[in-house]
Every structure is written in C-alpha cells, then in structure tokens.
C-alpha positions as CSV (number, residue, x, y, z in Angstrom):
1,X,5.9,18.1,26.6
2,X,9.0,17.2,24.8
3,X,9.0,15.9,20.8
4,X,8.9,12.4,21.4
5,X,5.9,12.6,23.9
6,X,3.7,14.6,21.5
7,X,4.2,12.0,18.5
8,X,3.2,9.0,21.5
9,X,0.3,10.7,22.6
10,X,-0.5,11.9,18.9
11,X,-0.4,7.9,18.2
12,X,-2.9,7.3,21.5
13,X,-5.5,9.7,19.9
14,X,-5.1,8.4,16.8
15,X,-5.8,4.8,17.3
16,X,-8.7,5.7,19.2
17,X,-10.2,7.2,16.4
18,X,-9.4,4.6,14.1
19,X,-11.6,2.4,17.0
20,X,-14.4,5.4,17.4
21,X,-14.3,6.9,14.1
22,X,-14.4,10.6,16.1
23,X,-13.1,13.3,14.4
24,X,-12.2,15.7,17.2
25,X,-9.6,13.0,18.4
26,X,-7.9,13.2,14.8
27,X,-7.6,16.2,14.6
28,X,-6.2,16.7,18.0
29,X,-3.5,13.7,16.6
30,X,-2.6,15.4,13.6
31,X,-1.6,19.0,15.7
32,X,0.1,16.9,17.7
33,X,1.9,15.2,15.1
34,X,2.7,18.8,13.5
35,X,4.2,19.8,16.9
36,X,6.4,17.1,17.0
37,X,7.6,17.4,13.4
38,X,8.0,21.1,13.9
39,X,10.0,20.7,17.5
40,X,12.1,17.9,16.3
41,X,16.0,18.7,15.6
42,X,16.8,18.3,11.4
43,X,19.0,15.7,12.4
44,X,16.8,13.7,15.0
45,X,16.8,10.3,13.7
46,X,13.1,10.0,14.8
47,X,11.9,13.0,12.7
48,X,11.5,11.2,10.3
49,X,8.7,8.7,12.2
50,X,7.2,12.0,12.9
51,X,6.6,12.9,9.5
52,X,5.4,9.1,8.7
53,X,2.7,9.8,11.6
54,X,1.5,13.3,10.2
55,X,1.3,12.3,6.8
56,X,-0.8,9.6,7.5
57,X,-2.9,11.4,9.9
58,X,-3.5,14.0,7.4
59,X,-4.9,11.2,5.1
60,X,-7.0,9.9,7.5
61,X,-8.3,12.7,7.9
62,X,-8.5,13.6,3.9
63,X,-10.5,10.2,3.5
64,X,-12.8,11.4,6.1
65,X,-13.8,15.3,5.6
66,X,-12.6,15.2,1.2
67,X,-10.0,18.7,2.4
68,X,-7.9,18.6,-0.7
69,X,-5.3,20.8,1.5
70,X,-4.5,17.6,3.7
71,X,-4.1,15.6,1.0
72,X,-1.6,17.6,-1.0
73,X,0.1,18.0,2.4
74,X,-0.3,14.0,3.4
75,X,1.9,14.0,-0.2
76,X,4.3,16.8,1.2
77,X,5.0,15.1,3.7
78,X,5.3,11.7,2.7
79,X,8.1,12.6,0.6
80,X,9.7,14.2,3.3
81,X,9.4,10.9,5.5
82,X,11.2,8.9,2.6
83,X,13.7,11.0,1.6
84,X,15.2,11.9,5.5
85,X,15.1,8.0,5.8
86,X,18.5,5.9,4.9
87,X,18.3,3.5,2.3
88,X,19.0,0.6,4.7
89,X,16.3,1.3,7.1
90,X,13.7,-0.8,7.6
91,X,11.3,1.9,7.9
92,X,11.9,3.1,5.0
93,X,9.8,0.1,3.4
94,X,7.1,1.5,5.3
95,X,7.1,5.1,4.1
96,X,7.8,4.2,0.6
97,X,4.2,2.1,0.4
98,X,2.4,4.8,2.3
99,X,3.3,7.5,-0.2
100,X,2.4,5.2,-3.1
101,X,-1.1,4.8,-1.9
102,X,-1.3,8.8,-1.0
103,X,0.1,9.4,-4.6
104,X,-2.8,6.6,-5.5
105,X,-5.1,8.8,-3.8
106,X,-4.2,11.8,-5.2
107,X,-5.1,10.3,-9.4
108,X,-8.1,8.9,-7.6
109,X,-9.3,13.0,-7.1
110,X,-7.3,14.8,-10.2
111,X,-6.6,12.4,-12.5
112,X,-3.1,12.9,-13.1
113,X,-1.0,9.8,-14.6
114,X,2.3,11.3,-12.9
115,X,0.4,10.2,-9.5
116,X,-0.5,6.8,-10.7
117,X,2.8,5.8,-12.8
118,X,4.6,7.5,-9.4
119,X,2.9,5.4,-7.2
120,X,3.0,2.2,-8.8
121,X,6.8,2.6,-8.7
122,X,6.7,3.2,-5.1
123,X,4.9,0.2,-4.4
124,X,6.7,-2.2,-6.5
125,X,10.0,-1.0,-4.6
126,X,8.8,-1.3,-1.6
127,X,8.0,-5.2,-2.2
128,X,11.4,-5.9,-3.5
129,X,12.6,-5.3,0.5
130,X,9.8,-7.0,2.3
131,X,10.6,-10.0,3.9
132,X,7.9,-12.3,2.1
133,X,4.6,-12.9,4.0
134,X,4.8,-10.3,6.5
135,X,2.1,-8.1,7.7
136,X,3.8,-5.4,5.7
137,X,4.0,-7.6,2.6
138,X,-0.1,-7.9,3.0
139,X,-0.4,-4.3,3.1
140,X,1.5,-3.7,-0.1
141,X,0.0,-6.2,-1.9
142,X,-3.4,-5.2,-0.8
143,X,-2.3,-1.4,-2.1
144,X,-0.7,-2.3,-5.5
145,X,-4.1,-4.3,-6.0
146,X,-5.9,-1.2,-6.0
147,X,-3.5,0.9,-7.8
148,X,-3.5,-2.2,-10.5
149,X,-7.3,-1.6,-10.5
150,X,-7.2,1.7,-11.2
151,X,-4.7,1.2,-14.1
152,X,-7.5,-1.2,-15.3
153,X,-10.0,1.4,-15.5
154,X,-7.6,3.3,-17.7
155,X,-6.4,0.7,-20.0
156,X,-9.3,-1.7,-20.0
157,X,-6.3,-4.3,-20.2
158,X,-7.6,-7.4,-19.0
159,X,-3.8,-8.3,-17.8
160,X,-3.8,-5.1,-15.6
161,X,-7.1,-6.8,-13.7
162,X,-5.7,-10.1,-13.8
163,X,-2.6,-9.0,-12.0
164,X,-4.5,-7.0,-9.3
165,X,-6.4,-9.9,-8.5
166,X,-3.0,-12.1,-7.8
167,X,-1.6,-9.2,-5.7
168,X,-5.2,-9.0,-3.6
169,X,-4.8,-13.1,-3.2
170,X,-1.3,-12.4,-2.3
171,X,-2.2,-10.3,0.6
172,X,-4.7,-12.2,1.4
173,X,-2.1,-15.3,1.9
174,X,0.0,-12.6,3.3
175,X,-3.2,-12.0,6.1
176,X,-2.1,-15.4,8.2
177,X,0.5,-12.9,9.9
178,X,-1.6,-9.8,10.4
179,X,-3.5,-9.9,13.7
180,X,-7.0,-10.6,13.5
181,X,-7.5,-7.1,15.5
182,X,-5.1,-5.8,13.1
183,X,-7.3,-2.2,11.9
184,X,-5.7,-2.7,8.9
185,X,-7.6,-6.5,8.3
186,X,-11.0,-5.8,6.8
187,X,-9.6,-3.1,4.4
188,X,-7.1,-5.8,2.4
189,X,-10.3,-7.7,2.6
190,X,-12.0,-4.8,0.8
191,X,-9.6,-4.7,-2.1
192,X,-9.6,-8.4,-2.7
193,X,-13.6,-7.6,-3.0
194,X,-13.1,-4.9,-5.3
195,X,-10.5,-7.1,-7.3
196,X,-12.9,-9.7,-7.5
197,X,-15.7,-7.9,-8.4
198,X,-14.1,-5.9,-10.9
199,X,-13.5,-9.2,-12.5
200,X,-16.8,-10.3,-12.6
201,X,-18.2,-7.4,-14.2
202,X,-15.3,-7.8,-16.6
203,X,-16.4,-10.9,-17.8
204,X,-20.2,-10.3,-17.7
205,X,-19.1,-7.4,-19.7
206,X,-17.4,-9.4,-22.7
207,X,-20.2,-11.8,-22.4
208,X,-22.5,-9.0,-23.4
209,X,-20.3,-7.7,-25.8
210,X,-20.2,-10.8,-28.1
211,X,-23.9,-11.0,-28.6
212,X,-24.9,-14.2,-27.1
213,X,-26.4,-15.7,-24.5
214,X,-24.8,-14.2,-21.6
215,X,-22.7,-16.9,-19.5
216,X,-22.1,-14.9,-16.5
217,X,-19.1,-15.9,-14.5
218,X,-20.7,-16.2,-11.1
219,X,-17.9,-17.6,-9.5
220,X,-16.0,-14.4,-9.5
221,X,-19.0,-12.4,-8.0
222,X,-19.6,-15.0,-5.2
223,X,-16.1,-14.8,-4.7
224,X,-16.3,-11.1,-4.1
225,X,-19.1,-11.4,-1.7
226,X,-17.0,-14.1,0.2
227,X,-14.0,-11.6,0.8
228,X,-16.5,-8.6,1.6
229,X,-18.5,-11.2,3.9
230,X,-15.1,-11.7,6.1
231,X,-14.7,-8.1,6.2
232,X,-17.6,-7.8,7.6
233,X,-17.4,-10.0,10.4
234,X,-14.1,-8.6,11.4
235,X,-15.0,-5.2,11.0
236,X,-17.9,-4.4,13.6
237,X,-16.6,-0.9,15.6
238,X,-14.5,-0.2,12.5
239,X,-14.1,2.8,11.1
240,X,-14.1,0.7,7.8
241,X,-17.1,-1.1,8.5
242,X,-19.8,1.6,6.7
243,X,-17.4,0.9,3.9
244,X,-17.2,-2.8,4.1
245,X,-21.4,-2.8,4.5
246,X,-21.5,-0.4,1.5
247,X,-19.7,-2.6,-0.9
248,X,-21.3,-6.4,0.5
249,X,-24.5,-4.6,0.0
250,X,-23.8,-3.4,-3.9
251,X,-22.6,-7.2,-4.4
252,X,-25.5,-8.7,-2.8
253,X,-27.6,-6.8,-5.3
254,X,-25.5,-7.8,-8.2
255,X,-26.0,-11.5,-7.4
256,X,-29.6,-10.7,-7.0
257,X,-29.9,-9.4,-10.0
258,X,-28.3,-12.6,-11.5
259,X,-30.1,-14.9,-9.7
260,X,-33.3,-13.0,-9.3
261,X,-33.3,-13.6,-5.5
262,X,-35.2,-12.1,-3.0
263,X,-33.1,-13.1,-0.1
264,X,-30.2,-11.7,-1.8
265,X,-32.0,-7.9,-1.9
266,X,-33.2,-8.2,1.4
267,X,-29.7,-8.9,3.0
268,X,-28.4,-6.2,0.6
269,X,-30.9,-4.0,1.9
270,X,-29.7,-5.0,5.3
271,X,-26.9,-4.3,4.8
272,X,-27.1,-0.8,3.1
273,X,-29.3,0.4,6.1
274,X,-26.7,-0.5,8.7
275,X,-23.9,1.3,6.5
276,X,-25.9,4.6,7.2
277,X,-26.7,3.7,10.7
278,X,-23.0,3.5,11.5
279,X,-21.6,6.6,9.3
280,X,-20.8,9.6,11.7
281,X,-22.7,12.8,11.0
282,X,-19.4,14.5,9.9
283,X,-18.8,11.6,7.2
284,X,-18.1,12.9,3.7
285,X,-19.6,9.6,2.9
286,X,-23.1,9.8,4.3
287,X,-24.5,11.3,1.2
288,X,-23.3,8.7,-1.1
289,X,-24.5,6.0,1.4
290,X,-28.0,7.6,2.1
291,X,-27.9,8.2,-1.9
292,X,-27.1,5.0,-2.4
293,X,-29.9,3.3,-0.1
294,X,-32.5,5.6,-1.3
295,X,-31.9,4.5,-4.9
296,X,-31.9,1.3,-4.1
297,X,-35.5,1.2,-2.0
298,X,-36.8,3.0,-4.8
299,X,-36.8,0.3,-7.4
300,X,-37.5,-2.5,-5.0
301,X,-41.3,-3.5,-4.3
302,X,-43.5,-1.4,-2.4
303,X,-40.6,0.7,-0.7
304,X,-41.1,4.3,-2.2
305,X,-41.9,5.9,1.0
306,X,-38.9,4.7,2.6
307,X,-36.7,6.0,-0.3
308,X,-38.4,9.3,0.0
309,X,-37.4,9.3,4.0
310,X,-33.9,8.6,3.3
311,X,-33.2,11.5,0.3
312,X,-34.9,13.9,2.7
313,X,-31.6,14.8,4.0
314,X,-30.3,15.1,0.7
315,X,-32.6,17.7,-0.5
C-alpha cells in the first residue's frame, strides 16, 4: 500500500471514530498515519498533510486515553506540519491553528506560559489569513475563545473574558458556513457555553464580592444553557456529546440553584445520567462524569442510594 493510500484509509478510520467514539479504529488511524509520514519522500509535497493527519490523530487520541506521550508528540509533530509548509499555502492556515490549540492543550496539563503565550500567537496568525466567515474562520475563533479563557483564569482580567466571549460569538456567526453534520459543530457550541458561563460566574462573583444583595446576571447563564442546548441537539452519536451533556447538565444546576427550580435539577439530572450512559468504557472521562453524577444525586432529595450505585465503580 503506497503513502498516499495509507494517509486515505488512515482518514476512513478516523472519521469513523469520530462517529463511533471506538478506540481500536484510532488507533489503527494513527499507525497508519505514522506509516505514511515515515514512507513519504522529504520532499513529497503531501508529507506535510501526513504530518497534519498524525498530529491530530495523536490528539484525539490524547483527549481520549490522558497518554502525555501523544501529546508531546501531537506537539512534535505539529511543528513539523507548519514548518515543511510554504508561507503561501493555504494549508498552512490550517496547521498553524491546530498547533495553537495542541500547544493550548499542553498549559492546560503542565502549566507552562511558553504553551499558552505560543499558542495565542499561533492562533492570532492564523486569523490574519482566513478569508472572513469561513468554516475555518469558526474554528479559530471557537479555539482562541478558549485559549482567551484560559488566559482569564490566570489574570482574572475581566477584558481577557470579555474578548473570548466576542471571539465564541464570532464563530458562532462564523457557524452559518460550517455544515450542520460538520463533527466539528457542537464543539464551537461548547466554547461559546464555556465563554458564557465563565461570564456569568464572573459577574455573580463581583456581585458577592461587593457585599450586597446579590444581582445575579441571569442573562449570561441562560445564555450559556442556550449555546450548550444547540449542542446538544446536534450532537447525538458524537463523540462530543458526553461532553456537551456534561456541561448543559452543570448549567442546568447553576440556574437551579438560582432559581430554586425543581425542573431545572431534574433535567440536569437527566442530563448527567445520559453523559455516563454514552461514555465508552475506555473513556478517561467516565470517572469524572460518574464522580460528577454521584455528587450531584447525593445532595438532591431522597437520592443517596442512587449516589452510592454510581461511586461504586469508583471505589
């Protein structure tokens, strides 16, 4: 099988795991991808597409199993992807956002401001060369949103959470020209959640802070659960749905905490159970969703003995 036939079928396995969430099929992309990379002339113009597909496999498959190894190497070999790619290549637009949220990725784990500062310049390059409201332009809004989020949490500069809210509403705008089967759709939808959530508890935050009564700014949080609630419905045999469940859920409990509203906890609950229903055995993230729904049933009315049957696992 030559080069170019291992990347294509590499790509076939790979978007049926982004549709099945199974983990044998990504793996048997990425080795695929490796082959290609590693049977592919120096000076093969396509290597460099090779790389792009290996390096996000390998992240994939970081965000699934936690392997630090992939990740250092979905870095590796990001950088590789950008620099055998001339200036004046479209695809270069590509790899250069890609690496900034693998770079984003990386802080995320270590900590390191080198990662963040790195990727934030990565991401703000690859804007300048997007043609405006592009499918690609939605993605890299949608990333630089998060990375702006995360450079909120260090700061605690409200203008850092400002601006990551305008660059999730600019992907969002951006969303009118990604297809609605588009894998990438709910997860833009995600980070516009997280934006807008962030920004709530921002604001409920200060409100607290200065000692008065508490004027909690409820239009950001319902706005949240509006851009969580469209994920949802577009997500169903998603990977990204357990995700997308996860976060409607936490929202739905915010606003019923605010509102003291039953039918807000029950849909949260809902929605908590189905995001361990739909996690794959494998998932790093089971124990964090089965944690999460335990805690949860435990402080709600009457529902101890269903906590205690969903930390069983845990213990």
């Amino acid at each position: 099988m030559t080069e170019d036939k291992r990347n294509d079928r590499g790509a076939d396995l790979h978007r049926t795991y982004l549709a099945t969430g199974d983990l044998t099929l990504l793996d048997q992309a990425v080795e695929l991808f490796r082959s290609a990379v590693a049977e592919a002339p120096a000076d093969d113009p396509r290597r460099a597409a090779y790389l792009s597909n290996l390096a996000v496999g390998l992240s994939d498959r970081y965000e699934r199993t936690g392997t630090e190894r992939d990740l250092d190497e979905t870095i590796e070999t990001g950088w590789k992807a950008v620099r055998s790619t001339p200036s004046e290549s479209p695809d270069r637009i590509t790899y250069l956002g890609n690496l900034g949220v693998f770079l984003s990725d990386r802080y995320d784990r270590s900590g390191d401001l080198y990662d963040l500062d790195t990727a934030f310049d990565l991401l703000t390059e690859s804007l300048e060369y997007m043609e405006p409201g592009s499918s690609d332009t939605a993605r890299a809004y949608s990333n630089l949103s998060t990375l702006l989020i995360n450079w909120y949490e260090r700061s605690r500069r409200s203008d850092a959470l400002d601006t990551a809210i305008q660059a999730a509403e600019a992907a969002e705008a951006a969303l009118e020209n990604t297809p609605k089967g588009d894998e990438e759709f709910p997860g833009h939808l995600i980070n516009l959640g997280n934006a807008r959530r962030m920004r709530y508890e921002h604001l409920a935050a200060q409100d607290l802070a200065a000692d008065g009564e508490p004027a909690i700014e409820i239009t950001a949080l319902l706005l949240a659960i509006a851009a969580y609630e469209r994920a949802a419905e577009l997500s169903t045999g998603s990977w990204l749905r357990p995700k997308v469940l996860t976060n409607l859920g936490n929202v739905l409990l915010d606003k019923s905490a605010v509102l003291n509203s039953e039918d807000d906890y029950a849909r949260a609950i809902t929605c908590l159970r189905e995001a361990v229903e739909v996690t794959p055995p494998s998932s790093t993230d089971l124990v964090s969703w089965l944690n999460n729904l335990a805690t949860t049933l435990r402080f709600g009315a009457g529902e101890s003995a269903e906590a205690v049957r969903f930390l069983s696992p845990l213990l």
